[in-house]
Backbone bond lengths (Angstrom), bond angles and torsions (degrees), N, CA, C in turn:
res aa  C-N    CA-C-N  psi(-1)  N-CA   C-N-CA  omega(-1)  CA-C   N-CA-C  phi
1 X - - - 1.453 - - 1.527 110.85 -
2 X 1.390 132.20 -24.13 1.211 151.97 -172.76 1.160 97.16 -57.64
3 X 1.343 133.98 -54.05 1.723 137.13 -141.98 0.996 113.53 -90.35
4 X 1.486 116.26 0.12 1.268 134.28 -158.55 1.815 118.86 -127.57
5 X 1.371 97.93 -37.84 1.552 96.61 153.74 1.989 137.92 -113.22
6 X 0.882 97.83 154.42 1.255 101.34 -162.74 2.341 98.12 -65.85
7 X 0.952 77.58 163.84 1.834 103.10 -175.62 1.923 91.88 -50.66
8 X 0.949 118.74 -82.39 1.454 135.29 -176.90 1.554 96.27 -19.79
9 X 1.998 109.84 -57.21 1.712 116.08 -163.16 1.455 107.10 -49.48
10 X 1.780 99.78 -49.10 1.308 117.63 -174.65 1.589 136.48 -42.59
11 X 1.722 77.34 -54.40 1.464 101.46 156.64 1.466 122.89 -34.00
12 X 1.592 108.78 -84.97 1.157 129.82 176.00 2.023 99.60 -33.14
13 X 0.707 107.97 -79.02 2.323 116.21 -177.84 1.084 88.24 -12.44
14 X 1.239 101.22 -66.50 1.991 102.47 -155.43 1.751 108.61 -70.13
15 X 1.474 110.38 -25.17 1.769 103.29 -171.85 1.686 80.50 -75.96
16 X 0.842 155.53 -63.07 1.430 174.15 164.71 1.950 101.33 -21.56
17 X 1.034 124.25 -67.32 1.520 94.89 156.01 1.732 144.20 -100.23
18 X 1.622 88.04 23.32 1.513 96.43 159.22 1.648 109.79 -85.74
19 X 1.179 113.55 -24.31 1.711 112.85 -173.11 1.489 109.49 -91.56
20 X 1.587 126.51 -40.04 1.409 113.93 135.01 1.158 125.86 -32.04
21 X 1.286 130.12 -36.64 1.398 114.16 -164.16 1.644 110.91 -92.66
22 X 1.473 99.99 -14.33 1.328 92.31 -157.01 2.104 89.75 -82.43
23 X 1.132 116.08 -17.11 1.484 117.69 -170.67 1.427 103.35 -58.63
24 X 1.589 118.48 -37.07 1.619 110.14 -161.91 1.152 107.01 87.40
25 X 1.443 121.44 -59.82 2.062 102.88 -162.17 1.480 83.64 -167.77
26 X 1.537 89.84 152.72 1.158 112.19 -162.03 1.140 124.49 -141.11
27 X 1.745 164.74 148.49 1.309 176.09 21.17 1.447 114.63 20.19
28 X 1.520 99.00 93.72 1.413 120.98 160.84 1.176 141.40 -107.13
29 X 1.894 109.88 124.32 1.162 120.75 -163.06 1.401 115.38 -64.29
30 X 1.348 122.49 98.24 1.782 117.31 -174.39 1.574 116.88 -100.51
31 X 1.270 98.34 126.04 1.683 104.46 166.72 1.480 118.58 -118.17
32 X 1.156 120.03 2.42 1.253 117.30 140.38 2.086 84.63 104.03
33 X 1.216 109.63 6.33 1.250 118.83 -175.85 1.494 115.18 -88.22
34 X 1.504 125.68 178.23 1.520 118.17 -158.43 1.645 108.65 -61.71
35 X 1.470 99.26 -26.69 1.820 105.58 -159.89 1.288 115.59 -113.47
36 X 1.310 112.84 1.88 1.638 119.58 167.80 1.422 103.08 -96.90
37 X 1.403 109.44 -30.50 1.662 102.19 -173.47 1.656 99.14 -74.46
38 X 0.869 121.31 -52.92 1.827 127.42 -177.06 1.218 112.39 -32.10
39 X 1.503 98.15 -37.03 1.978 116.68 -153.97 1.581 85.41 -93.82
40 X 1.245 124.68 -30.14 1.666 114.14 -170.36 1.436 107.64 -95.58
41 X 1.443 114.79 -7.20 1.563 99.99 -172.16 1.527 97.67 -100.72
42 X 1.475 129.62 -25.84 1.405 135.14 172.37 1.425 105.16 -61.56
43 X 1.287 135.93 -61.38 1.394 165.54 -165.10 1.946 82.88 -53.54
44 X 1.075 101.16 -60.12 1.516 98.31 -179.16 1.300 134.21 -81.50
45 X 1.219 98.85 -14.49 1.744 106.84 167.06 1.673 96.01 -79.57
46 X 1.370 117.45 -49.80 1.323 107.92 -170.18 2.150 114.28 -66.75
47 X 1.291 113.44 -32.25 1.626 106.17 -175.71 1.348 92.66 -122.30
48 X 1.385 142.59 32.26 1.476 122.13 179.78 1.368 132.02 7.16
49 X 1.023 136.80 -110.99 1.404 137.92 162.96 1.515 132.64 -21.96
50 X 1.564 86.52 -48.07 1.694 104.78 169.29 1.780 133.76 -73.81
51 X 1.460 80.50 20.04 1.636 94.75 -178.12 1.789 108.10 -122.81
52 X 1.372 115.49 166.11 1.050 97.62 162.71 1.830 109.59 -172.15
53 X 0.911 143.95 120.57 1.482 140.42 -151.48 1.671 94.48 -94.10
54 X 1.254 94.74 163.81 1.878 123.05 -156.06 1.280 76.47 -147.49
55 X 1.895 94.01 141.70 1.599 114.08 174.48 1.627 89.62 -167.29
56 X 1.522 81.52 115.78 1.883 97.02 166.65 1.719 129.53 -88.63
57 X 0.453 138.28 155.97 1.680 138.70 -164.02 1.378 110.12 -137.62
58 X 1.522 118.12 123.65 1.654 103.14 172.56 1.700 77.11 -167.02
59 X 1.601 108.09 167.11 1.453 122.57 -177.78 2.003 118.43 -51.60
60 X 2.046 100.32 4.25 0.827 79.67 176.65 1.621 121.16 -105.58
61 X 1.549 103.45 2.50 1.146 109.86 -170.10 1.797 97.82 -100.13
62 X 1.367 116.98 146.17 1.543 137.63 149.82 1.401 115.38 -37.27
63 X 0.998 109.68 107.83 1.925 114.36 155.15 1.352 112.89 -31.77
64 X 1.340 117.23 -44.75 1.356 102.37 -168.15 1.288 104.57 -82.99
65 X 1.655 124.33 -12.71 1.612 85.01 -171.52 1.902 92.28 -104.55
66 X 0.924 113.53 29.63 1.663 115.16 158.69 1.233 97.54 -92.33
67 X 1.049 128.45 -42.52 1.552 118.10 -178.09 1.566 118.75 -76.19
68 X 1.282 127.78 -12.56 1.407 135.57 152.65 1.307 119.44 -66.58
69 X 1.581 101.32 -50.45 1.415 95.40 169.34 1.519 121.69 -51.64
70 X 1.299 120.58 -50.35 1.695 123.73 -176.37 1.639 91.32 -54.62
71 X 1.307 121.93 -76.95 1.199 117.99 -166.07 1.455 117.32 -27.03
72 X 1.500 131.79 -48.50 1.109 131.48 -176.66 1.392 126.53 -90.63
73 X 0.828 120.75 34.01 1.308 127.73 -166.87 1.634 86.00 -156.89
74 X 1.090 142.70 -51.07 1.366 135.97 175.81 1.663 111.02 -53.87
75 X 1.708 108.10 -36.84 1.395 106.35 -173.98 1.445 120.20 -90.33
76 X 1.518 115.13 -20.30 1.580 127.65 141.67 1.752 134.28 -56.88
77 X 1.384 111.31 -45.27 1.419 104.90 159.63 1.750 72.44 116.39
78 X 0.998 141.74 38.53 1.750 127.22 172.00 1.416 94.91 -110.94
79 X 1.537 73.44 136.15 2.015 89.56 174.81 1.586 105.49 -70.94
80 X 1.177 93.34 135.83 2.129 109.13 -175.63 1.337 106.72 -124.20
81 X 1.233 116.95 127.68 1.369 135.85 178.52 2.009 101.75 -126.06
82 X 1.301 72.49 118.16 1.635 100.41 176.64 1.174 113.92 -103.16
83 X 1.342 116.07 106.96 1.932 111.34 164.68 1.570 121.79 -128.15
84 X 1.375 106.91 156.26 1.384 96.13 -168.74 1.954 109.61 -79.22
85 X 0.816 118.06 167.19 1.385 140.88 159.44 1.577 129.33 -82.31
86 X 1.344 126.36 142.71 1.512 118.67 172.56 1.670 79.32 -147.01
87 X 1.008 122.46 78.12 1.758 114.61 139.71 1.747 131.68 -86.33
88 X 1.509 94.47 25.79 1.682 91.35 160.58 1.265 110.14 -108.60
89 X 1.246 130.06 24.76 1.437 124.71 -165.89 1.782 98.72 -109.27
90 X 0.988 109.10 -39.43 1.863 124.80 171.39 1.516 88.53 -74.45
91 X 1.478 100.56 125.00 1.373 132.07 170.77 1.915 124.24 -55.48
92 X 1.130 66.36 -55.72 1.961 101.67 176.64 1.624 94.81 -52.95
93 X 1.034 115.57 -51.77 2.190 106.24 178.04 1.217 99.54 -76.93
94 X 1.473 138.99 -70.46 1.473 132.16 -159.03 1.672 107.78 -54.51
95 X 1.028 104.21 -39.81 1.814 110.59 -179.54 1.955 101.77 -53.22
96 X 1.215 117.88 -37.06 1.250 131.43 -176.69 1.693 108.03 58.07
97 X 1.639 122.25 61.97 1.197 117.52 175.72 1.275 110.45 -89.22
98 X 0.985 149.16 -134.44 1.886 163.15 -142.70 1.532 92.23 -123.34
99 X 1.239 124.42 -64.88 1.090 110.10 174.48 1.752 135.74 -89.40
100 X 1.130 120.16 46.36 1.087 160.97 153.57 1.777 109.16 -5.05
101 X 1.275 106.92 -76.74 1.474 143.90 171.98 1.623 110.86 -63.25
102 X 1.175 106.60 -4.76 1.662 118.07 -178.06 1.487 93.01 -89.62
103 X 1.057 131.18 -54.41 1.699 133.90 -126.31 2.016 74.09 -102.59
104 X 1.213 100.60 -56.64 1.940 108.27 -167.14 2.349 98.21 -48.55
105 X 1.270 68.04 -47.77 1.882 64.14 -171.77 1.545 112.99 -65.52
106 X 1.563 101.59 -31.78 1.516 83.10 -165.44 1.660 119.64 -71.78
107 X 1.553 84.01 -22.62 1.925 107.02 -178.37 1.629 92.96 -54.33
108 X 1.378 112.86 -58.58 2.052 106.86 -160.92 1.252 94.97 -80.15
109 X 1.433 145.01 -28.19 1.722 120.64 169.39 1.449 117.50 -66.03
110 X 1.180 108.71 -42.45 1.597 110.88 161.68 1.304 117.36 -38.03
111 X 1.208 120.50 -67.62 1.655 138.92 156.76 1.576 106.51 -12.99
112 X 1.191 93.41 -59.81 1.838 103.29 -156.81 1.404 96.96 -82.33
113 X 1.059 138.66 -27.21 1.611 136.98 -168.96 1.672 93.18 -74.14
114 X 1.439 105.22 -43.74 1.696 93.89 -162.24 1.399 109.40 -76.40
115 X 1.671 114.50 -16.03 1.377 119.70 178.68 1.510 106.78 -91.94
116 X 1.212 119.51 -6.86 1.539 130.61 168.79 1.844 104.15 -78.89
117 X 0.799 140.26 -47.44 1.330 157.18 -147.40 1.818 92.98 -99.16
118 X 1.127 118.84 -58.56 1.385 117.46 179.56 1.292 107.13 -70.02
119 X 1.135 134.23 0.88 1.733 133.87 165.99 1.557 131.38 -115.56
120 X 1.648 91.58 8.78 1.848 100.99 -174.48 1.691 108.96 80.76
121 X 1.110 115.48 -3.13 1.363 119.94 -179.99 1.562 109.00 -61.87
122 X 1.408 119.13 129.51 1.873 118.18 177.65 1.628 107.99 -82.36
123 X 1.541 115.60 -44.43 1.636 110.00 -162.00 1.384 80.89 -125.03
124 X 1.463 95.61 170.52 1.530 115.73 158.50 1.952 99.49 -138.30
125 X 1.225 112.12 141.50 1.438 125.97 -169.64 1.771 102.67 -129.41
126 X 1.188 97.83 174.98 1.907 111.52 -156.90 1.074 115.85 -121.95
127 X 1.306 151.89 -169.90 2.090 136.20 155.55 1.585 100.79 -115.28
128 X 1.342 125.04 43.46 1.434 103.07 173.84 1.175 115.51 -85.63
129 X 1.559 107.89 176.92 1.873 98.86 -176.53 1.275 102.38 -130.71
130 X 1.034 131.70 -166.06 1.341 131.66 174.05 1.587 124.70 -90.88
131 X 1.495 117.84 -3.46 1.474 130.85 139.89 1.317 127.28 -49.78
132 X 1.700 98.91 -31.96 1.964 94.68 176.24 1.265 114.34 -101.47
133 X 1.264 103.65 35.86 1.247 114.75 173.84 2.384 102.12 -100.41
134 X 1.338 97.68 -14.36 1.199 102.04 -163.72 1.525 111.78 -102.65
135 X 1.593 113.60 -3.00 1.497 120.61 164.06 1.310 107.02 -112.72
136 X 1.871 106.22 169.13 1.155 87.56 155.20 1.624 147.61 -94.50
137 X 1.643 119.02 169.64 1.555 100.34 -134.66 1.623 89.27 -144.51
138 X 0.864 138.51 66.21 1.865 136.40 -155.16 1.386 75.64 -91.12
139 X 1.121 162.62 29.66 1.425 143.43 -177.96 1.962 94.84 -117.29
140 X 1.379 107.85 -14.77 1.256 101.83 -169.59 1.811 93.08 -108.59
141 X 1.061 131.95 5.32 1.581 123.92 155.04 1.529 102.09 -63.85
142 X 1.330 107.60 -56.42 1.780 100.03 175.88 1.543 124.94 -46.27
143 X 1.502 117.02 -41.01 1.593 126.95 178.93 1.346 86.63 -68.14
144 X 1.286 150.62 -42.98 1.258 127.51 -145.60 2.019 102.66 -94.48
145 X 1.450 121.86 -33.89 1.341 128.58 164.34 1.536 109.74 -67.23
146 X 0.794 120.71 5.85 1.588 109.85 -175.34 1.439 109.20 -155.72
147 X 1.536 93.64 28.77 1.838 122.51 154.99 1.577 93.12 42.31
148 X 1.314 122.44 64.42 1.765 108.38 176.49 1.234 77.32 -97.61
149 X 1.626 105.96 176.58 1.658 116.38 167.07 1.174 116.44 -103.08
150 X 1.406 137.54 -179.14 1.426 133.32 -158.86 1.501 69.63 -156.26
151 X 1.228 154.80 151.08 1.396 178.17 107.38 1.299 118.19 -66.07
152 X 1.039 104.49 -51.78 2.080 102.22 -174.91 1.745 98.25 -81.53
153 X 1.062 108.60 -22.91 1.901 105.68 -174.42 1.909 91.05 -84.85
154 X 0.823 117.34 -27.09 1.737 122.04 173.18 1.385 123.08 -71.70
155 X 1.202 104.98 -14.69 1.957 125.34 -163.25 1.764 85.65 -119.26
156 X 1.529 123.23 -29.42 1.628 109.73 -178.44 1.336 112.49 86.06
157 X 1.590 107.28 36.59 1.699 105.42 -158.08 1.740 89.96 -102.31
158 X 1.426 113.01 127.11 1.502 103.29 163.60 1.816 107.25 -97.16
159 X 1.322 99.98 177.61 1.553 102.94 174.71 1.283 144.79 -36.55
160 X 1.776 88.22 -45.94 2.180 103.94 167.97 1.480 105.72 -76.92
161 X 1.295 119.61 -22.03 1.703 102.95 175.97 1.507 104.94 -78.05
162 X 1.592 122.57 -38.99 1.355 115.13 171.22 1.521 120.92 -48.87
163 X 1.488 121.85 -40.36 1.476 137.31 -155.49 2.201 82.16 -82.39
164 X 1.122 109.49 -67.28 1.700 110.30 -177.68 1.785 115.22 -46.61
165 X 1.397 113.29 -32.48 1.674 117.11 -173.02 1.524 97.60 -71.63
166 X 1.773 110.77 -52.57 1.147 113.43 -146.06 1.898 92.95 -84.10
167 X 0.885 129.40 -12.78 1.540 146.18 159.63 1.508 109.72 -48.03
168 X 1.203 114.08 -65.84 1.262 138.81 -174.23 2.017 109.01 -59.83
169 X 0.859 105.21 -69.30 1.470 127.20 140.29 1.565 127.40 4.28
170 X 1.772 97.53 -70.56 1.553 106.57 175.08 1.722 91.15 102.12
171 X 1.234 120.99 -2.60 1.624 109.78 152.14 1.051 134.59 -25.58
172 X 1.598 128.65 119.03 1.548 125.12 166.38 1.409 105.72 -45.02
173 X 1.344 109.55 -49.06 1.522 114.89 -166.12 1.226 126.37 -59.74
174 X 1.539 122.21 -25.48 1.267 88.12 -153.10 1.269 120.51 -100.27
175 X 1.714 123.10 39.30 1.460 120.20 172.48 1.620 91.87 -124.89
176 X 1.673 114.02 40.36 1.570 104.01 176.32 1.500 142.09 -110.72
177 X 1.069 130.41 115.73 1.896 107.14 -127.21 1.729 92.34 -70.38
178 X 1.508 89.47 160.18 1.250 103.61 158.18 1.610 135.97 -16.60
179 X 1.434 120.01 135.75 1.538 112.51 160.94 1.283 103.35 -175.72
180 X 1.386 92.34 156.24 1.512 130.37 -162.75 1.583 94.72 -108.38
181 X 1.412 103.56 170.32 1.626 122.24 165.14 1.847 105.36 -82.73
182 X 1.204 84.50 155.80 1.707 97.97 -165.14 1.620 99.00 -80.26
183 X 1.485 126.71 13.19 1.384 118.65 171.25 1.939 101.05 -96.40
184 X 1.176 94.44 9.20 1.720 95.60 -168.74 1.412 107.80 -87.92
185 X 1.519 112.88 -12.71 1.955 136.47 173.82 1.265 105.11 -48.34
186 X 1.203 123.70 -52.65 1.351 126.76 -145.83 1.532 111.96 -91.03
187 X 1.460 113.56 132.41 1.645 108.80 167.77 1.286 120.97 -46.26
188 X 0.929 130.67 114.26 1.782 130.40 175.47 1.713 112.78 -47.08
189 X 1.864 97.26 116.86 1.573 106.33 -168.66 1.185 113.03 117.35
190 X 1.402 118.72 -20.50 1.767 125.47 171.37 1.488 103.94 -95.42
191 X 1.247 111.80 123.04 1.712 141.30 -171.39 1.585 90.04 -47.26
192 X 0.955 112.38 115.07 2.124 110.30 159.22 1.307 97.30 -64.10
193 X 1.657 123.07 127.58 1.525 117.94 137.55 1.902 118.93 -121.87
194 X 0.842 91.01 168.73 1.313 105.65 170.60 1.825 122.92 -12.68
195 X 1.898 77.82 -69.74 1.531 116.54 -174.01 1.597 108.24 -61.51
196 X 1.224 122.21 -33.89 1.096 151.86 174.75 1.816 105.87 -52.97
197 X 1.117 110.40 -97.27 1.142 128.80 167.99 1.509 98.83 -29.17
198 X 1.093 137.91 -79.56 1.519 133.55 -161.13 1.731 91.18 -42.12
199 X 1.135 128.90 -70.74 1.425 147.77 -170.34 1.872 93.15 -16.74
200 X 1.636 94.66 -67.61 1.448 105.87 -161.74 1.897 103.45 -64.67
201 X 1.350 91.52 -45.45 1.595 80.77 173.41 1.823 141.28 -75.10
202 X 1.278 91.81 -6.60 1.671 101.58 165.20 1.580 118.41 -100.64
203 X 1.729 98.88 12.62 1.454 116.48 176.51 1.690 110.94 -73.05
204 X 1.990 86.87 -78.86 1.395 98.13 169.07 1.245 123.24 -69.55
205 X 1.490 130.08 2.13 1.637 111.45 178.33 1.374 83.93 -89.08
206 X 1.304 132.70 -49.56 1.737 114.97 -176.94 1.416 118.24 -26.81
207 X 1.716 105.11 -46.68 1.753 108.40 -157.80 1.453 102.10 -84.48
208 X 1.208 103.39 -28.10 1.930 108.79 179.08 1.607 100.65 -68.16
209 X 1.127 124.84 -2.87 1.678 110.31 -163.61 1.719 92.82 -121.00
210 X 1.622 96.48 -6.95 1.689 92.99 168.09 1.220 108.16 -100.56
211 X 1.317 141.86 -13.31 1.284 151.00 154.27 0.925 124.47 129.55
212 X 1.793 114.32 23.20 1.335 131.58 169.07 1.528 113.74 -86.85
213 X 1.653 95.69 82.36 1.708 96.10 -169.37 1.256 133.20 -85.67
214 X 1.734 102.54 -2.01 1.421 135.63 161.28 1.543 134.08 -81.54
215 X 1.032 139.96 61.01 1.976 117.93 -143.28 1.177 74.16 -160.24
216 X 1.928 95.68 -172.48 1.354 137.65 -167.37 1.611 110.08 178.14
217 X 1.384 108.10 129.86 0.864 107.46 171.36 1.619 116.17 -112.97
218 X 1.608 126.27 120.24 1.100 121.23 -143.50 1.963 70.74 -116.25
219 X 1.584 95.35 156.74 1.395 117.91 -165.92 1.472 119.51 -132.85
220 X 1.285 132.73 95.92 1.392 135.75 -142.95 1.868 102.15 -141.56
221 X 1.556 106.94 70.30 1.407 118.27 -164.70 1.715 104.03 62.87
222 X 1.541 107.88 -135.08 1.772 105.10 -164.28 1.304 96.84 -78.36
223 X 1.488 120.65 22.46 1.858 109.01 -168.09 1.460 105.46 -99.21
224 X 1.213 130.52 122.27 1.290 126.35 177.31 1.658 122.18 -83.61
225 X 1.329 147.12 34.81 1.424 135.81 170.57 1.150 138.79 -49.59
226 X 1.938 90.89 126.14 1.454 106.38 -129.46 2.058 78.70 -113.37
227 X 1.426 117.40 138.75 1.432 130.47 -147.63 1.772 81.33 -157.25
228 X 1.755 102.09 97.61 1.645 117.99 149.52 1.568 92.19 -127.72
229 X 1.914 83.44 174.32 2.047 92.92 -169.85 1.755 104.00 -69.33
230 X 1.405 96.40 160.48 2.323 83.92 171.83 1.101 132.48 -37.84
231 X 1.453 103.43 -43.15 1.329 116.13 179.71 1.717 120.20 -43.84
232 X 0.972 89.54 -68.14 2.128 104.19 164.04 1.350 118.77 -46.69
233 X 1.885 112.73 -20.47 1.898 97.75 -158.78 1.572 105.70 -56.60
234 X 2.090 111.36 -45.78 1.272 109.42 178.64 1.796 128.41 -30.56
235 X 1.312 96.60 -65.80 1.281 106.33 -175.89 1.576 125.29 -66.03
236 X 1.295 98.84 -18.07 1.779 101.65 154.53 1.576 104.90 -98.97
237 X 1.066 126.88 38.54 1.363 116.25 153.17 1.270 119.31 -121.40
238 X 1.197 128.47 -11.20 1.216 165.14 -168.97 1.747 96.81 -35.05
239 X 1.248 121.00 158.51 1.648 127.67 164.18 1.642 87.06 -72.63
240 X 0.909 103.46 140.15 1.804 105.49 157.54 1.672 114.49 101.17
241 X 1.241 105.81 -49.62 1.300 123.46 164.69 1.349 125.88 -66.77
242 X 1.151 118.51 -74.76 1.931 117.66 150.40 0.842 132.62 -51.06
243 X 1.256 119.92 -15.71 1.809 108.74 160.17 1.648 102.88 -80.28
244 X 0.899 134.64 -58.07 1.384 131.40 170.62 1.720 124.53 -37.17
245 X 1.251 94.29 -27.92 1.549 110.53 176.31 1.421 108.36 -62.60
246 X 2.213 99.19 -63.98 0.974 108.43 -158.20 1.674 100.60 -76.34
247 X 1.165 139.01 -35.54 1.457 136.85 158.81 1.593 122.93 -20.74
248 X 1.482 111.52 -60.78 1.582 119.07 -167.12 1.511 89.54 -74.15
249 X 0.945 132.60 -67.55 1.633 157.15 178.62 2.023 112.51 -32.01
250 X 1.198 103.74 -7.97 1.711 125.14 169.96 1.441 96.21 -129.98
251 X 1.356 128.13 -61.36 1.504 103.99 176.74 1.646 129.38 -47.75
252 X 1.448 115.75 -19.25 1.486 113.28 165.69 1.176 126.49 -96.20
253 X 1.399 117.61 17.70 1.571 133.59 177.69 1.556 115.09 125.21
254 X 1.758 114.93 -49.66 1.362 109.06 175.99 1.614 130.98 -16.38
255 X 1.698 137.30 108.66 0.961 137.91 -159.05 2.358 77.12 -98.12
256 X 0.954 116.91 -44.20 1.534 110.59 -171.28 1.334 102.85 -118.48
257 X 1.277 116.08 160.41 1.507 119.64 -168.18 1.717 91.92 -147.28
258 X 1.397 126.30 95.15 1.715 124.54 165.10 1.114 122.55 -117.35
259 X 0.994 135.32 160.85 1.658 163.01 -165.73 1.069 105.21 -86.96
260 X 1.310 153.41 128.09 1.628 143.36 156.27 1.356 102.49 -63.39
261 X 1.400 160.06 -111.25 1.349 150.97 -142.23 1.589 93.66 131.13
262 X 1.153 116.94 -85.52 1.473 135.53 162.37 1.516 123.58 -3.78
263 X 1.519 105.97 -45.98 1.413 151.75 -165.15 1.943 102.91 47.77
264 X 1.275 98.93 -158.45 1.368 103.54 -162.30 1.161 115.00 -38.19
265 X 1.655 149.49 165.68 1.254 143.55 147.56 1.743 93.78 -163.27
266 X 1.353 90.73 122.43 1.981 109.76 166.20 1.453 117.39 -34.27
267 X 0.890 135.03 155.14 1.423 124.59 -174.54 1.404 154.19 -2.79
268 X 1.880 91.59 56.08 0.979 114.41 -172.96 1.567 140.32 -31.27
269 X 1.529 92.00 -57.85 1.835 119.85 168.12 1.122 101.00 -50.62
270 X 1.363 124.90 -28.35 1.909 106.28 -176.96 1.696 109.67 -66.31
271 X 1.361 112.45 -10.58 1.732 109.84 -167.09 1.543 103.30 -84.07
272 X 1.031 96.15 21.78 2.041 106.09 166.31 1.443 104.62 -110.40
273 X 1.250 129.51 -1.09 1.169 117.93 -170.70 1.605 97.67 -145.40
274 X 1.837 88.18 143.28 1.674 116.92 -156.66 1.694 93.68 -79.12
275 X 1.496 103.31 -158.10 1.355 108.67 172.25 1.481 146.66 -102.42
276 X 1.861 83.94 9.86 1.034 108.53 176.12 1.506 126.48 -91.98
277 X 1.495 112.21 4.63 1.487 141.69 -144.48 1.638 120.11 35.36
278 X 1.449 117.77 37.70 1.312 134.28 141.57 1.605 115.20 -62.48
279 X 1.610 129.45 160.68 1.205 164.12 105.40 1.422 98.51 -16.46
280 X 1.687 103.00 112.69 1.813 100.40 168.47 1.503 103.97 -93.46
281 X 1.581 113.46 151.21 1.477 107.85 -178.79 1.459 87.44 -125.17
């Protein structure tokens, strides 16, 4: 693994399981995403037993990546605790304002402390990196009131050192794009429901199963905006392809079906909001 990362990466591993190590035990929040998996497979080389990953489930998360999650943690030997979710019951998420990601996080760290506590577990820790330090991130005011740990933001790890470790490694993850929770669709100010969410998620599993393994489907009332990298816009514009798009994409409710131009970009919906974490008008 040495020959392959630079001195600095190295660096970083080891500050990264000396600060794991020094916790003793641990409860990790897993989504089965590039930087929770990194953080759970280190976390577990470093306390084995004394670790154990948390995965919440609610209409906003993908089947499949609950089912990644089991898979990996079944094929490692880490104890997995699965619980369900109710984040439509807190006002503050269904309302879908700016701080959105405040009310959702604090509900699943809450979650995880009491399932930390009922297992002898001391901390529970997060997968952020030091990139989400550079958007905005109201989900990490909650990690920070409810004392979770952040480990890789403690070690100074940004994303490409995560994507190179977990490479190095033999990680499923680490050539797997990005993702968010499926409450991240919606224009900020449109009510999350249920019905909603299913919509968006039988959106992108359609386009992922056409081989758009990069996208987003952003959700703006019956308008569906549909966000892959440039490279892809052609081939989803295609005769044959967009009609099929635009077909499934009205059969699950979509009243409009558009293209971004722009093409993909990470947290898009935040470019409505200033720096004050207001709604720009």
């Amino acid at each position: 693994m040495e020959d392959v990362l630079s001195m600095e990466q190295q660096k970083k591993l080891a500050q990264l399981k000396e600060y794991i190590r020094g916790l003793g035990s641990l409860a990790v929040g897993f989504s089965a995403g590039v930087d929770s998996t990194f953080l759970l497979a280190v976390a577990h080389e470093v306390l084995g037993e004394r670790v154990i990953a948390v995965t919440g489930t609610d209409a906003s998360v993908p089947e499949r990546e609950i089912k990644e999650a089991k898979a990996f943690c079944e094929e490692r030997g880490i104890r997995h605790i699965i619980y369900t979710m109710d984040p439509m019951k807190e006002e503050g998420y269904r309302k879908n304002g700016p701080d959105r990601c405040y009310f959702c996080k604090r509900g699943i760290y809450t979650e995880i402390r009491r399932i930390a506590e009922e297992n002898g577990i001391e901390y529970m820790a997060e997968g952020s990196n030091m990139d989400d330090l550079g958007d905005y991130r109201p989900g990490l005011r909650a990690v920070e009131e409810l004392s979770v740990k952040s480990p890789l933001r403690e070690a100074k790890m940004t994303k490409a050192d995560i994507r190179m470790l977990s490479k190095a490694m033999g990680l499923p993850t680490w050539s797997k794009p990005a993702y968010a929770c499926l409450a991240s669709r919606f224009v900020y100010g449109e009510e999350i429901t249920e019905e909603k969410l299913k919509m968006i998620d039988q959106a992108e599993q359609f386009l992922i199963e056409h081989g758009f393994l990069e996208e987003r489907v952003r959700m703006h009332g019956k308008i569906a905006r549909i966000e892959v990298p440039a490279k892809d816009i052609p081939r989803l514009a295609e005769d044959g392809v967009r009609e099929k798009v635009y077909e499934f994409f009205k059969r699950i409710g979509f009243q409009f079906v558009t293209l971004d131009l722009r093409g993909y970009q990470m947290g898009s919906m935040n470019k409505t909001i200033n720096n004050d974490g207001q709604l720009s008008r």
